[in-house]
C-alpha positions as a LaTeX table, in Angstrom:
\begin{tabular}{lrrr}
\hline
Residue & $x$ (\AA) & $y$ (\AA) & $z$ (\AA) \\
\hline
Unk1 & 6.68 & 0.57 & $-13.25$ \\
Unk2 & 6.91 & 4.14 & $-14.12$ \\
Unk3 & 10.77 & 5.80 & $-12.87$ \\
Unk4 & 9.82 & 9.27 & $-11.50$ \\
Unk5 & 12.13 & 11.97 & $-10.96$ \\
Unk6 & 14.22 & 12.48 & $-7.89$ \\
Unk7 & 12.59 & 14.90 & $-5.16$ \\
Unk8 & 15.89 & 16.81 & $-5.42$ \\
Unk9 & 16.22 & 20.07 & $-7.35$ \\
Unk10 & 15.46 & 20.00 & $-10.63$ \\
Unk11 & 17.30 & 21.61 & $-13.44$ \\
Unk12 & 14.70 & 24.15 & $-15.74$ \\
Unk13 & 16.06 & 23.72 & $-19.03$ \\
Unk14 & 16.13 & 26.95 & $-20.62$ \\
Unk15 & 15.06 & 28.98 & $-18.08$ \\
Unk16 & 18.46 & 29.39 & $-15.56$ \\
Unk17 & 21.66 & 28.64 & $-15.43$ \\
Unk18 & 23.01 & 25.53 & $-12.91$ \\
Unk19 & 23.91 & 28.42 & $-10.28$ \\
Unk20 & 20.41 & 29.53 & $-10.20$ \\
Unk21 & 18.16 & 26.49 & $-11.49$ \\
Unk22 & 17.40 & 25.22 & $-8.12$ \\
Unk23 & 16.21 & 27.77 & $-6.28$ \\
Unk24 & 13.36 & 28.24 & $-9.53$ \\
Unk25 & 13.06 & 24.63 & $-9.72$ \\
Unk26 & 12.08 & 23.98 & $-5.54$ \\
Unk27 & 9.71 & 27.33 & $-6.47$ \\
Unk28 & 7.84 & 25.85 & $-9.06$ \\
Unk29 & 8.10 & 21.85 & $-8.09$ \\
Unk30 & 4.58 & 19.97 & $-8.60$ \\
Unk31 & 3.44 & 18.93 & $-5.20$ \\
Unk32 & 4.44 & 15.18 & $-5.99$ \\
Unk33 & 7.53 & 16.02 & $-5.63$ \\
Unk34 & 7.27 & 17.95 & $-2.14$ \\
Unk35 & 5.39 & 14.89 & $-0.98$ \\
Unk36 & 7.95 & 12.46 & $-1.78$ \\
Unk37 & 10.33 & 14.80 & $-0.39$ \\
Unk38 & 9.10 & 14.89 & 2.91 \\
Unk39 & 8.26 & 10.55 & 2.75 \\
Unk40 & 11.85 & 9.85 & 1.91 \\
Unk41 & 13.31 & 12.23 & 4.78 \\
Unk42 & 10.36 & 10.34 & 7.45 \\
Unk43 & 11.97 & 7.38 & 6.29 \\
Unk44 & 15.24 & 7.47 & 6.68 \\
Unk45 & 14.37 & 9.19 & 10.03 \\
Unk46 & 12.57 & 5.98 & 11.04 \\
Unk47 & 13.60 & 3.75 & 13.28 \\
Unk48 & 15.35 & 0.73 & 10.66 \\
Unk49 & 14.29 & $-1.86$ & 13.06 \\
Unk50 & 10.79 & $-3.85$ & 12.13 \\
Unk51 & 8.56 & $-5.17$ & 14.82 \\
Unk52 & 8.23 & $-8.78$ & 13.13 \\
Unk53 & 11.18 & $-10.98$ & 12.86 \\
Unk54 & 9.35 & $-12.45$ & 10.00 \\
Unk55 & 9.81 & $-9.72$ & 7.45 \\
Unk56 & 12.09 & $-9.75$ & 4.64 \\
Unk57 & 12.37 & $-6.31$ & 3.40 \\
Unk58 & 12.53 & $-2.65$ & 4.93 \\
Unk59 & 8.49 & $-1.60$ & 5.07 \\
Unk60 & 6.90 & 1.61 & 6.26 \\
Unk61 & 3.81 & 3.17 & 6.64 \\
Unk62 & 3.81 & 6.69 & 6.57 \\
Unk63 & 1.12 & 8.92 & 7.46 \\
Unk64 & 0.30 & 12.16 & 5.22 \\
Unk65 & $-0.93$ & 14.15 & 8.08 \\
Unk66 & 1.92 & 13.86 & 10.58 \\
Unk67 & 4.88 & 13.14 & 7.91 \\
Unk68 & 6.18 & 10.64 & 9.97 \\
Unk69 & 6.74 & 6.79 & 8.96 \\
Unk70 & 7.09 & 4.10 & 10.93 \\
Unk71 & 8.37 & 0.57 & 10.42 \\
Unk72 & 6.48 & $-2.30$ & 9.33 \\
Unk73 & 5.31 & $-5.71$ & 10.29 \\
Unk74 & 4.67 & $-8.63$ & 7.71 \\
Unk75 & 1.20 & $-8.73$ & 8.13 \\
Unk76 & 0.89 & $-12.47$ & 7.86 \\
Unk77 & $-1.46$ & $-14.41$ & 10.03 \\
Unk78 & 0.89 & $-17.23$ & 10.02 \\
Unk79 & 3.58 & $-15.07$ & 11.48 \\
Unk80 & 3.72 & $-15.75$ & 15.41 \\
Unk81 & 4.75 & $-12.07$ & 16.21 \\
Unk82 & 1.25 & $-10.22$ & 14.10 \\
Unk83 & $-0.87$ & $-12.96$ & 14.47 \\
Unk84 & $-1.02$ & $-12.26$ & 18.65 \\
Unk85 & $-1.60$ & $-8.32$ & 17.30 \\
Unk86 & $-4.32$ & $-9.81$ & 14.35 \\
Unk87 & $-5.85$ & $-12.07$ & 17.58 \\
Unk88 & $-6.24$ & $-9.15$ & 19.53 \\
Unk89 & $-7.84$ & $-7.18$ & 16.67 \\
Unk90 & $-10.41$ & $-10.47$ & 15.61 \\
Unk91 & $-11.31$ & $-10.59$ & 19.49 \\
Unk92 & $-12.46$ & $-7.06$ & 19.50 \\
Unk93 & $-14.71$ & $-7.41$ & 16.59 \\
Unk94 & $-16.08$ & $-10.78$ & 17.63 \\
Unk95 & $-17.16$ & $-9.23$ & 20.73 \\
Unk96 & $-18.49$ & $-5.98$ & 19.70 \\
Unk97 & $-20.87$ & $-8.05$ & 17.16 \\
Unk98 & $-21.85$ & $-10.17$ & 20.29 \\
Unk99 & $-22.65$ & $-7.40$ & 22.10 \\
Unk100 & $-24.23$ & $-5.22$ & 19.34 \\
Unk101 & $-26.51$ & $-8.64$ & 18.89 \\
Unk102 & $-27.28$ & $-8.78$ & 22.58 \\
Unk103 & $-28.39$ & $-5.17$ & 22.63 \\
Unk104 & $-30.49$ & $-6.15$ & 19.75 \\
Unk105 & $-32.68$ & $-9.02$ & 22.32 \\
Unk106 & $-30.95$ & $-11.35$ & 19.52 \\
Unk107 & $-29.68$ & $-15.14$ & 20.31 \\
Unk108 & $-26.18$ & $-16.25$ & 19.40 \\
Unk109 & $-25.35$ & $-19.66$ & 19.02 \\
Unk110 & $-21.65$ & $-20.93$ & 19.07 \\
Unk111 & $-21.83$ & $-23.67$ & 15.77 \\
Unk112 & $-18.84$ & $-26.29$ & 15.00 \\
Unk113 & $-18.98$ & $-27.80$ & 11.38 \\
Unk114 & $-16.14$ & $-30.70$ & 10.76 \\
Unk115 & $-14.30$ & $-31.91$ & 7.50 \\
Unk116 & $-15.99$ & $-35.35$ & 6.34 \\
Unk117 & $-13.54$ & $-37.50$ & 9.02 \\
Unk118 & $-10.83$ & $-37.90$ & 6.28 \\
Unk119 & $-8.49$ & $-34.96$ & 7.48 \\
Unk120 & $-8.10$ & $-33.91$ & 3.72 \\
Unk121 & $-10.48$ & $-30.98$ & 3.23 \\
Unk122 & $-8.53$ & $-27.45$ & 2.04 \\
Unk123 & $-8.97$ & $-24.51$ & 3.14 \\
Unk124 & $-10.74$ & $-23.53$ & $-0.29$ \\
Unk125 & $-13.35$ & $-26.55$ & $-0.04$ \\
Unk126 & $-14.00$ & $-25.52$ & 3.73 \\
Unk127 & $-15.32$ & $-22.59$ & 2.47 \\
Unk128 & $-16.77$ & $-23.47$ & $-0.57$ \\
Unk129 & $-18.92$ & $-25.60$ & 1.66 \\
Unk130 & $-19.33$ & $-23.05$ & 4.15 \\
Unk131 & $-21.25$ & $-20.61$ & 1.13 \\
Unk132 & $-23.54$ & $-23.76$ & 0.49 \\
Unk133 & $-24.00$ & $-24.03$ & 4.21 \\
Unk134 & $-24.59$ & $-20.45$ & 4.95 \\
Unk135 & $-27.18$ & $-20.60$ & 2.03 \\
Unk136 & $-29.27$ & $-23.18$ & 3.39 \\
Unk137 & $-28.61$ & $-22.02$ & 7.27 \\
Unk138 & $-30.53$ & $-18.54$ & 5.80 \\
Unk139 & $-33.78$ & $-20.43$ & 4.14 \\
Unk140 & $-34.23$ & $-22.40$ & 7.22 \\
Unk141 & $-33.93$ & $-19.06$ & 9.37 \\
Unk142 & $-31.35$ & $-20.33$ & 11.56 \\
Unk143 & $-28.23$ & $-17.47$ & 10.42 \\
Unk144 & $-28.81$ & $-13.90$ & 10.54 \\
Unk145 & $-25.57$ & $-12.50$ & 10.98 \\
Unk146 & $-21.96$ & $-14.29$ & 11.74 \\
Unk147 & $-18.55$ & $-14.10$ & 12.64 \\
Unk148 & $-16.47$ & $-17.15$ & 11.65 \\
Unk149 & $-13.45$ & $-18.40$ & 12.48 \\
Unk150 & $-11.01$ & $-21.37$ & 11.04 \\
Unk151 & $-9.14$ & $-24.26$ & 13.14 \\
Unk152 & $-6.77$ & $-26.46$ & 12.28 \\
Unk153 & $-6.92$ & $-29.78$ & 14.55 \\
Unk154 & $-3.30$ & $-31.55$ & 15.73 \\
Unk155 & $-4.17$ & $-34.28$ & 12.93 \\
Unk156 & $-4.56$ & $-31.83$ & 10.01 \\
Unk157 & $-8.35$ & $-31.83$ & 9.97 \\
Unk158 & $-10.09$ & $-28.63$ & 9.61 \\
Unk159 & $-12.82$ & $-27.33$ & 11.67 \\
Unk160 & $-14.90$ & $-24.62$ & 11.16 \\
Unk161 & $-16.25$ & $-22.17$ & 14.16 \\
Unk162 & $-19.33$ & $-19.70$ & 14.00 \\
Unk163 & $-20.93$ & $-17.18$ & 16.16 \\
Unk164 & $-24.45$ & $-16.85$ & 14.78 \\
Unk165 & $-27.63$ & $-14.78$ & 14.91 \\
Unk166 & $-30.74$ & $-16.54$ & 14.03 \\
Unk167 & $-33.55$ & $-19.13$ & 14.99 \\
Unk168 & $-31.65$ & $-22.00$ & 17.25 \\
Unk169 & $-30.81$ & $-25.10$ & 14.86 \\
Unk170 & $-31.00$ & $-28.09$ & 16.11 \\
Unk171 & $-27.88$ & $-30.22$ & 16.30 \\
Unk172 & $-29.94$ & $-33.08$ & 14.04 \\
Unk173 & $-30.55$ & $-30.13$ & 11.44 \\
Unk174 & $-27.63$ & $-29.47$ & 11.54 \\
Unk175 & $-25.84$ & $-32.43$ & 10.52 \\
Unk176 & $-28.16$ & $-33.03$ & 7.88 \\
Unk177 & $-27.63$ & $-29.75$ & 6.66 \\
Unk178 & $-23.74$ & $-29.71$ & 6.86 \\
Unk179 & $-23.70$ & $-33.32$ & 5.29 \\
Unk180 & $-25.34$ & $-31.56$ & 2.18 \\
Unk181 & $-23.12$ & $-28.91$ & 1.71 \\
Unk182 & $-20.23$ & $-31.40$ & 1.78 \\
Unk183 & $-19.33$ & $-31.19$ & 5.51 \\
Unk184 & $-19.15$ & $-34.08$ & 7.79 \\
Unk185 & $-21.92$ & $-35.04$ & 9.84 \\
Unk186 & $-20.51$ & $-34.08$ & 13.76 \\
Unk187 & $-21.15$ & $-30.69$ & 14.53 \\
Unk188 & $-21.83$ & $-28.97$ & 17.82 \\
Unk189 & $-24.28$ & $-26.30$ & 18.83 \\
Unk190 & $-24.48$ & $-24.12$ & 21.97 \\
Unk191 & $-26.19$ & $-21.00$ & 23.18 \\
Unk192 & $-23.89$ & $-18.02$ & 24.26 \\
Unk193 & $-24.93$ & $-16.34$ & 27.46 \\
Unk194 & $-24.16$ & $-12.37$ & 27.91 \\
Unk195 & $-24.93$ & $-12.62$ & 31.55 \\
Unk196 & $-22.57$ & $-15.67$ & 32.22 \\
Unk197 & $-19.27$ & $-15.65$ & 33.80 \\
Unk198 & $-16.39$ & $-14.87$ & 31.62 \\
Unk199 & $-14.84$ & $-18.37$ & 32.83 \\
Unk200 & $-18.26$ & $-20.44$ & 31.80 \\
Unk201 & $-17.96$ & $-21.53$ & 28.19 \\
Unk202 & $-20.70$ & $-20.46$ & 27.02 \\
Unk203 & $-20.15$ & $-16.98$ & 28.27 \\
Unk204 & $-19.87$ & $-14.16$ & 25.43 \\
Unk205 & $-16.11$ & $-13.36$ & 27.12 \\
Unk206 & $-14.81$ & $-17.06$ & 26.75 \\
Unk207 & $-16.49$ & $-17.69$ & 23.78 \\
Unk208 & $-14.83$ & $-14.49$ & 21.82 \\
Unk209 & $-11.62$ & $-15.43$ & 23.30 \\
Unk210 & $-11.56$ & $-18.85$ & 21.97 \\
Unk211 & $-12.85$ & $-18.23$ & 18.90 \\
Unk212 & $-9.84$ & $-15.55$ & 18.08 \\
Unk213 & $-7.21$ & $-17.92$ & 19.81 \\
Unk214 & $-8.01$ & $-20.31$ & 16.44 \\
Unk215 & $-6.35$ & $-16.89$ & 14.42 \\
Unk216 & $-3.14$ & $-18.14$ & 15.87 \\
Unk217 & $-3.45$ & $-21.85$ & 16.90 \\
Unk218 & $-0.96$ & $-23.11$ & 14.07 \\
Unk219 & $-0.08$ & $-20.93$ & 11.14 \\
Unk220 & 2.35 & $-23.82$ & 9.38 \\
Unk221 & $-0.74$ & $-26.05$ & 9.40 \\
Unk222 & $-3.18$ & $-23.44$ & 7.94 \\
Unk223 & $-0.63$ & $-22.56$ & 4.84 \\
Unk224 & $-0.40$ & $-26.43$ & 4.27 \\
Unk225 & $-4.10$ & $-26.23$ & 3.55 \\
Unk226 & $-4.18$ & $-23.47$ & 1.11 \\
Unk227 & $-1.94$ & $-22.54$ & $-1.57$ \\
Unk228 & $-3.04$ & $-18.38$ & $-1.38$ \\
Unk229 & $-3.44$ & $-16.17$ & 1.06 \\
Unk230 & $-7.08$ & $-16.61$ & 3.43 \\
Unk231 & $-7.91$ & $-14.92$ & 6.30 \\
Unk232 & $-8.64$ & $-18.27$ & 8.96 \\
Unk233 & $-11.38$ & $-15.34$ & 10.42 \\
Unk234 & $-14.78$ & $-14.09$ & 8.56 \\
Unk235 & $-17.39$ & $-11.52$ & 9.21 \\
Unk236 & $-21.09$ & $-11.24$ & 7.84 \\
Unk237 & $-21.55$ & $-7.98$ & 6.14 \\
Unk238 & $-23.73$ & $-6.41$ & 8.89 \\
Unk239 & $-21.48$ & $-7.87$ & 11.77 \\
Unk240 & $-20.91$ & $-5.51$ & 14.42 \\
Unk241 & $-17.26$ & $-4.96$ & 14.36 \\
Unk242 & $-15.09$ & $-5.51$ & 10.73 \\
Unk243 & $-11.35$ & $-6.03$ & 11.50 \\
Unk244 & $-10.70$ & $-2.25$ & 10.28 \\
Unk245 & $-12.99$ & $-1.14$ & 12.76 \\
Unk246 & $-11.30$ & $-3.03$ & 15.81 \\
Unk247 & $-7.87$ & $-2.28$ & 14.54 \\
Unk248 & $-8.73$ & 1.76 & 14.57 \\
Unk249 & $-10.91$ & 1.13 & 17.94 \\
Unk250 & $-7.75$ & $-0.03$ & 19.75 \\
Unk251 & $-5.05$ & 2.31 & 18.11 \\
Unk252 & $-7.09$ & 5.04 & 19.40 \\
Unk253 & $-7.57$ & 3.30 & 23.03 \\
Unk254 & $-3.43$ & 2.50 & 23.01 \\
Unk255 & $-3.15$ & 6.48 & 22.26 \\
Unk256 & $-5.10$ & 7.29 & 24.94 \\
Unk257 & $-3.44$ & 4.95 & 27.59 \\
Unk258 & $-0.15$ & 6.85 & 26.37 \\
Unk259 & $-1.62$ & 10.22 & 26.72 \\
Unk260 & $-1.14$ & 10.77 & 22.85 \\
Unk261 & $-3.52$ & 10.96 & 20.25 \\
Unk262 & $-3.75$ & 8.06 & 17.35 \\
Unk263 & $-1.88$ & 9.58 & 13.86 \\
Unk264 & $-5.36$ & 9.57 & 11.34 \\
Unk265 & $-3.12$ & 9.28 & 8.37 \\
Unk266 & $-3.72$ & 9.11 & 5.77 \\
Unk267 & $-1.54$ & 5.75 & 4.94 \\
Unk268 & 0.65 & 4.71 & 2.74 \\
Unk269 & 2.71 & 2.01 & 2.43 \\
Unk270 & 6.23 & 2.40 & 1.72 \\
Unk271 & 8.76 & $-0.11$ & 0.26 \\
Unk272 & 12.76 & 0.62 & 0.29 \\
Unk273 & 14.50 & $-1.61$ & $-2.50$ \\
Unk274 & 17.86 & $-2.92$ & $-2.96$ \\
Unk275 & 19.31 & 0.46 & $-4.48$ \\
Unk276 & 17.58 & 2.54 & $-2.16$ \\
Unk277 & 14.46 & 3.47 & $-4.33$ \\
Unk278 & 11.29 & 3.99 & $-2.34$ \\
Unk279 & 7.94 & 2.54 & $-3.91$ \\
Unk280 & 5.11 & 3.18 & $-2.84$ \\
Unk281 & 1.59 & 1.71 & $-2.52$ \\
Unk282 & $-1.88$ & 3.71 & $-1.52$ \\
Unk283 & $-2.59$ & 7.58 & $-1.22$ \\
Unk284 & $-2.74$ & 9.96 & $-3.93$ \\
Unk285 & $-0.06$ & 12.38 & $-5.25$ \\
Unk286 & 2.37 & 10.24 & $-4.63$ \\
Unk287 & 5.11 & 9.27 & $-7.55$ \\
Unk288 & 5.40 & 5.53 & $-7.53$ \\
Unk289 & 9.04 & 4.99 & $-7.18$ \\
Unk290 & 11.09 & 7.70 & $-5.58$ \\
Unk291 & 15.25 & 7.38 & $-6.55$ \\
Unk292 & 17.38 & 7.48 & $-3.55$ \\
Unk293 & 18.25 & 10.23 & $-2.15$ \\
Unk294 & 21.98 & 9.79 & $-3.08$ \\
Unk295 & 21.37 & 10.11 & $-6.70$ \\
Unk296 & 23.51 & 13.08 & $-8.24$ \\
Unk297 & 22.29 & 15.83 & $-10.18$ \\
Unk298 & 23.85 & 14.35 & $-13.32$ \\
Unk299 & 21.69 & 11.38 & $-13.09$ \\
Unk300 & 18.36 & 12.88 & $-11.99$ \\
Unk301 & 18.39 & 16.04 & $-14.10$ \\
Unk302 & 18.05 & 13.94 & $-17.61$ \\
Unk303 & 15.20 & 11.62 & $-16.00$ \\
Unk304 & 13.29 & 14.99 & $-14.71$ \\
Unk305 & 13.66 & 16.30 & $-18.30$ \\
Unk306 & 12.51 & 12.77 & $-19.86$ \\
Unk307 & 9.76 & 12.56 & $-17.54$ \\
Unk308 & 8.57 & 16.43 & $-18.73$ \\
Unk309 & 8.79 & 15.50 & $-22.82$ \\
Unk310 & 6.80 & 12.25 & $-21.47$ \\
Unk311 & 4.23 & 14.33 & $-19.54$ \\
Unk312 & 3.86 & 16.90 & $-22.49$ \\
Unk313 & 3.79 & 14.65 & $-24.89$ \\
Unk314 & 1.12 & 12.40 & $-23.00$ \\
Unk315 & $-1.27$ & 16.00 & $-22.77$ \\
Unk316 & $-1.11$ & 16.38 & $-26.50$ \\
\hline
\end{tabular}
């Protein structure tokens, strides 16, 4: 990764002595280095706590609009502080594509597929056969649109979840159907009311519910059944609601509740290493790795003037 010089003053060779080299320098800096001025001084104004006990490093986000940063959380749905945030989040879009469907006069149908009884399917060949699944679920007519979510059972066995648009399938179909794309053969199927009671189970409200509370039903058991990183939640394309969309739907209704307005970035994501350097990830105009900000002049001045002959000599 590329070292980038310090935001501090730089020294114009040839142009000014020390005395009067930074005052010409801050003049003339390229707007990189303003930027990364103003990101290192939001973060170390930040509050140095995180809001997951899970994480291992210091992590920001800092917004380009407001020049503020503010500490990160891991991120990880297997992490029992963000996955209640991510559950909240998957709940919102679940329901808005619910909604958005019953709006539409559209049926949804609440549809359980099973591993084959054995307890060893992965995560990977749940959805592998999902994609077969979903394939022959469209030819028959019976899947429009869906929102999908993963369980893992107390004996290890995973279970697949989907709220679907489409022709009902019958539960006989089905089986057949999921037997072929390398499920096993129980499955469930049940209509989803919009008009029901939020305590009846096939009301849209306890439906959505339980179908996020699978986000965060046993994140040890889900990473024993993959060896990368999968989202246990899915969304068709045309679903109502992605996961961006519900996260920025309820930032902006948490602003409101606080009288404050939501920050609209733009974000990036801010990493503080072991010797202080910041590096960065997302946005543009950003350098990305800043030196600490305890770095004397003797040290940055000859890695601004490298970086110059690099930049000059890249433009020939």
């Amino acid at each position: 990764m590329e070292q980038l010089p310090s935001p501090s003053p730089l020294l114009v060779q040839g142009q000014a002595s020390e005395a009067s080299a930074a005052p010409i320098a801050k003049k003339n800096r390229p707007a990189s280095h303003r930027i990364a001025e103003q990101m290192e001084s939001a973060v170390r104004s930040a509050s140095k706590s995180s809001p997951c006990p899970s994480i291992s490093w210091p992590l920001y986000a800092y917004s380009r609009s407001s020049q503020r940063a503010y500490a990160m959380a891991c991120g990880s749905w297997a992490c029992p502080t963000c996955a209640r945030k991510k559950k909240a989040i998957a709940r919102r879009a679940i329901e808005d594509g619910m909604w958005q469907a019953f709006a539409r006069g559209e049926l949804v149908r609440f549809i359980t597929v099973t591993d084959d009884g054995k307890g060893e399917m992965r995560v990977s060949d749940l959805y592998a056969s999902w994609s077969r699944l979903r394939i022959l679920l469209k030819r028959g007519g019976y899947l429009d649109q869906y929102a999908a979510a993963l369980e893992v059972q107390g004996r290890g066995a995973l279970h697949l979840h989907v709220l679907a648009t489409g022709s009902f399938v019958p539960v006989r179909e089905l089986s057949r159907l999921a037997v072929r794309a390398g499920f096993g053969p129980v499955v469930d199927v049940r209509a989803v009311k919009g008009d029901a009671h939020e305590d009846a189970k096939n009301s849209a409200a306890y439906v959505s519910k339980e179908l996020a509370g699978y986000v965060m039903k046993d994140g040890k058991s889900l990473a024993d059944k993959t060896a990368v990183r999968r989202r246990p939640v899915r969304f068709s394309h045309k679903w109502g609601s992605s996961l961006g969309d519900a996260k920025k739907d309820l930032a902006r209704e948490m602003a409101e509740a606080r009288d404050s307005e939501a920050d609209p970035g733009p974000w990036v994501v801010v990493r503080v290493t072991s010797d202080g350097s910041l590096v960065t990830r997302g946005g543009q105009g950003l350098p990305r790795v800043v030196p600490p900000a305890n770095e004397n002049e003797e040290r940055a001045a000859p890695k601004a003037q490298a970086s110059d002959a690099d930049e000059v000599r890249a433009a020939a």
